[in-house]
N, C-alpha and C positions, 0 to 999 in steps of 0.2 A: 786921154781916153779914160770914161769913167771906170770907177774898181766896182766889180762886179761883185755882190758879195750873194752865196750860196745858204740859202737856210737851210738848218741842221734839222736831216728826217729826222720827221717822230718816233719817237720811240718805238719797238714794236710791241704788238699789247701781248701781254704776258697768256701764253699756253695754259687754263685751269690742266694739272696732273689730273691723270684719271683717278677716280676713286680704286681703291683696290677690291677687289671681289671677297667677300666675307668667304673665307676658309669652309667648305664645307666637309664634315667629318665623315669620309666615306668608311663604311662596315667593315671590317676586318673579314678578311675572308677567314673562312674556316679551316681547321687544322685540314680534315680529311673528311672527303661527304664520305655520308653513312653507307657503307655497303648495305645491299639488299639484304635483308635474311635469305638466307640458303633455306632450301627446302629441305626438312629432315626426313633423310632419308629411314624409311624403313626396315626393321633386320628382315632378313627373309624368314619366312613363317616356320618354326623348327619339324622334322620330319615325327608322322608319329610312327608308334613301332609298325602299326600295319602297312605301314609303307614300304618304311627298312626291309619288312618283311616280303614283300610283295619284289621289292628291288632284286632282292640275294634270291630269290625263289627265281627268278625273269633268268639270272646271271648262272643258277645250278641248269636249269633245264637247257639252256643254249650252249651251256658246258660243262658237263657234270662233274668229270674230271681234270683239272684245269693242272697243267705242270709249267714250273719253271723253264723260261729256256738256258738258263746256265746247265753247260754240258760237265756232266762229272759220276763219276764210278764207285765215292764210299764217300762218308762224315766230312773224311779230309780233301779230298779232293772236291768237294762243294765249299768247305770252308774256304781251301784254297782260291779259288776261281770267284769267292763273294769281294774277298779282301783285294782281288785283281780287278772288281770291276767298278772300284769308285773312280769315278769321272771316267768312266769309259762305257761303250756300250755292250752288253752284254753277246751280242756280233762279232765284234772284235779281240773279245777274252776268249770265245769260243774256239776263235779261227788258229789264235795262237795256243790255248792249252792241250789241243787234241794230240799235236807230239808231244808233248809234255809227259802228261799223261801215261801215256803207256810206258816210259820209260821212270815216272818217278809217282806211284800212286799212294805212297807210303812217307812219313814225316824221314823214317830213316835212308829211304832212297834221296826223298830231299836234297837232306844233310847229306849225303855222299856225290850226289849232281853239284854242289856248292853256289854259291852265290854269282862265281862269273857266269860259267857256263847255263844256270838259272837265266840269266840275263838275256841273252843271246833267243832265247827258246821266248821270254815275253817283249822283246824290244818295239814290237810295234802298238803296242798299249801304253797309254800316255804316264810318266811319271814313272819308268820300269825301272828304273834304279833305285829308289827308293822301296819298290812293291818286291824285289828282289830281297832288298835286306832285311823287308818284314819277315818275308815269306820263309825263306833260312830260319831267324830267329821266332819264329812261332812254332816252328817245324823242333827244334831244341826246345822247347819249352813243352810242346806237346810231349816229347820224350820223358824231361827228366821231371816234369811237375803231374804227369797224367796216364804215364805208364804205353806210351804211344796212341793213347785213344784219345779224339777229339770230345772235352766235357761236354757235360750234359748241363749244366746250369748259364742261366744270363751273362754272369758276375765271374764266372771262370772263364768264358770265351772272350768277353771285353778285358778282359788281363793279357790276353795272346796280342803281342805285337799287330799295330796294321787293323787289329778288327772293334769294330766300334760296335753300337748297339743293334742299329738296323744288322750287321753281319750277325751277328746274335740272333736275331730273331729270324733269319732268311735260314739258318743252320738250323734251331730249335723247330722250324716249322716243318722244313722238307727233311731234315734227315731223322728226325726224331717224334713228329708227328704231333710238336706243340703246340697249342691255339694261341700262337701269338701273331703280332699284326708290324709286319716292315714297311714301312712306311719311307718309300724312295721321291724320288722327283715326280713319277704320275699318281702314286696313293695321295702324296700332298695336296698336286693339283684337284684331283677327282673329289675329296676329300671338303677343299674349300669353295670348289669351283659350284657346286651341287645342294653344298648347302648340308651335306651329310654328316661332316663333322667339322666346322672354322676352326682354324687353329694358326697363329701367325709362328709357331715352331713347329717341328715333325711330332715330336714327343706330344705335343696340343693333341693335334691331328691322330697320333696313335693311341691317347686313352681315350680319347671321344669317339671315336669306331671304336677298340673294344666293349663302350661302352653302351653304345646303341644295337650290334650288332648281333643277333642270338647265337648264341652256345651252338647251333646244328649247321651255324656258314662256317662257325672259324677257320676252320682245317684250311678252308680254301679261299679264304674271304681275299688276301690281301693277293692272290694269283689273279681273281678275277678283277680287283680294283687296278694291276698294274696293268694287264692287258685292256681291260677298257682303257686307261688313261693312254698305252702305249696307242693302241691301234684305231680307238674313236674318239675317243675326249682329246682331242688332238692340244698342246698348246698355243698353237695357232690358227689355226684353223680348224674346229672341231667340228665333226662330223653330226650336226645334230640330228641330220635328215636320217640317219639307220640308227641311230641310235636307240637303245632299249628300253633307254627310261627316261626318256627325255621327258613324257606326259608328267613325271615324278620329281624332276631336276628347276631346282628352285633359281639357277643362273639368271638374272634377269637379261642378256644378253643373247639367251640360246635363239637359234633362228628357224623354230619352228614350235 
């Protein structure tokens, strides 16, 4: 049988490699797109006096006489009752000093009530153990630094254990008939919210109403800023729709 012989396939023809794509250098994206410019905002347009004026005249006539509601019978027992009502409401120092009161209306009755039994009499007001031990030791200080009378200056009442400046100025005002300006959680509010006086501190807030304010509101100015702020200027929900001055209240917020 003949030998069969097999030709060897050709070769296969060689594959050209693709060419490689030229690298193109793509842009670096940027750190951070440009934020928009914010709109600048405007300060609200400052009050002039005839306004201020117009304001406290609106707040005399719908209340001419305007009183505290802390409940109290002499100098000290308003001092008293100021220094009890930090972080608390003026409702609830009420509710508790009325027995108080008739049994201890004097720094010396105080001191002889003492400090437990003190306790007992304010326990449902926040933080009373501590407004207890003021209250003792201011009660002693009053005695033997002041002859039992509650002083008469700023800088002698911020020396009495428990009382800071606003008590200061809540004593100076009502029991001694100073034109000074306390400036609490709704003077602050009312204060910034309105435009009357901005202030990012109380003490801001309280020379900026003294200082806009005239000489014939004083007496009463900071009674009628806290009941507004209390009963209309709400902080949450404030009353714009009865309110007095809202035609005058630079809030850009108010809703009406």
């Amino acid at each position: 049988m003949a030998k069969i012989t097999r030709k060897p396939a050709p070769p296969k023809a060689a594959v050209p490699k693709k060419k490689a794509k030229a690298a193109v250098a793509k842009p670096k994206p940027s750190a951070k797109k440009s934020a928009p410019a914010k709109k600048s905002l405007k300060a609200p347009k400052p009050w002039t006096p005839a306004e201020v004026r117009e304001v406290f005249s609106r707040f005399r006539a719908a209340n001419p006489e305007p009183k505290g509601e802390l409940e109290h019978v002499n100098p000290f027992t308003l001092l008293v009752a100021v220094v009890l009502s930090a972080q608390a409401t003026d409702a609830g120092v009420n509710k508790a000093t009325r027995a108080l009161f008739e049994i201890a209306d004097t720094p010396q009755k105080m001191l002889d009530l003492g400090e437990e039994r003190l306790r007992e009499y304010i326990k449902t007001i926040g933080l009373y153990r501590t407004k207890a031990k003021n209250v003792i030791a201011l009660s002693a200080k009053v005695l033997s630094d002041f002859g039992g009378e509650v002083p008469r200056t700023r800088a002698e009442i911020e020396s009495l254990p428990g009382a800071g400046r606003k008590t200061a100025n809540v004593v100076l005002n009502m029991a001694f008939g100073e034109h000074t300006m306390a400036v609490d959680t709704h003077v602050f509010r009312v204060g910034n919210r309105t435009g009357l006086a901005p202030g990012k501190t109380p003490l801001e807030v309280e020379l900026g109403l003294e200082k806009v304010i005239p000489a014939e509101f004083m007496l009463h100015a900071h009674h009628w800023l806290i009941l507004h702020g209390r009963y209309t200027c709400l902080a949450r929900k404030p009353r714009c729709e009865v309110c007095l001055i809202n035609d005058l209240c630079r809030w850009s917020e108010k809703t009406v």
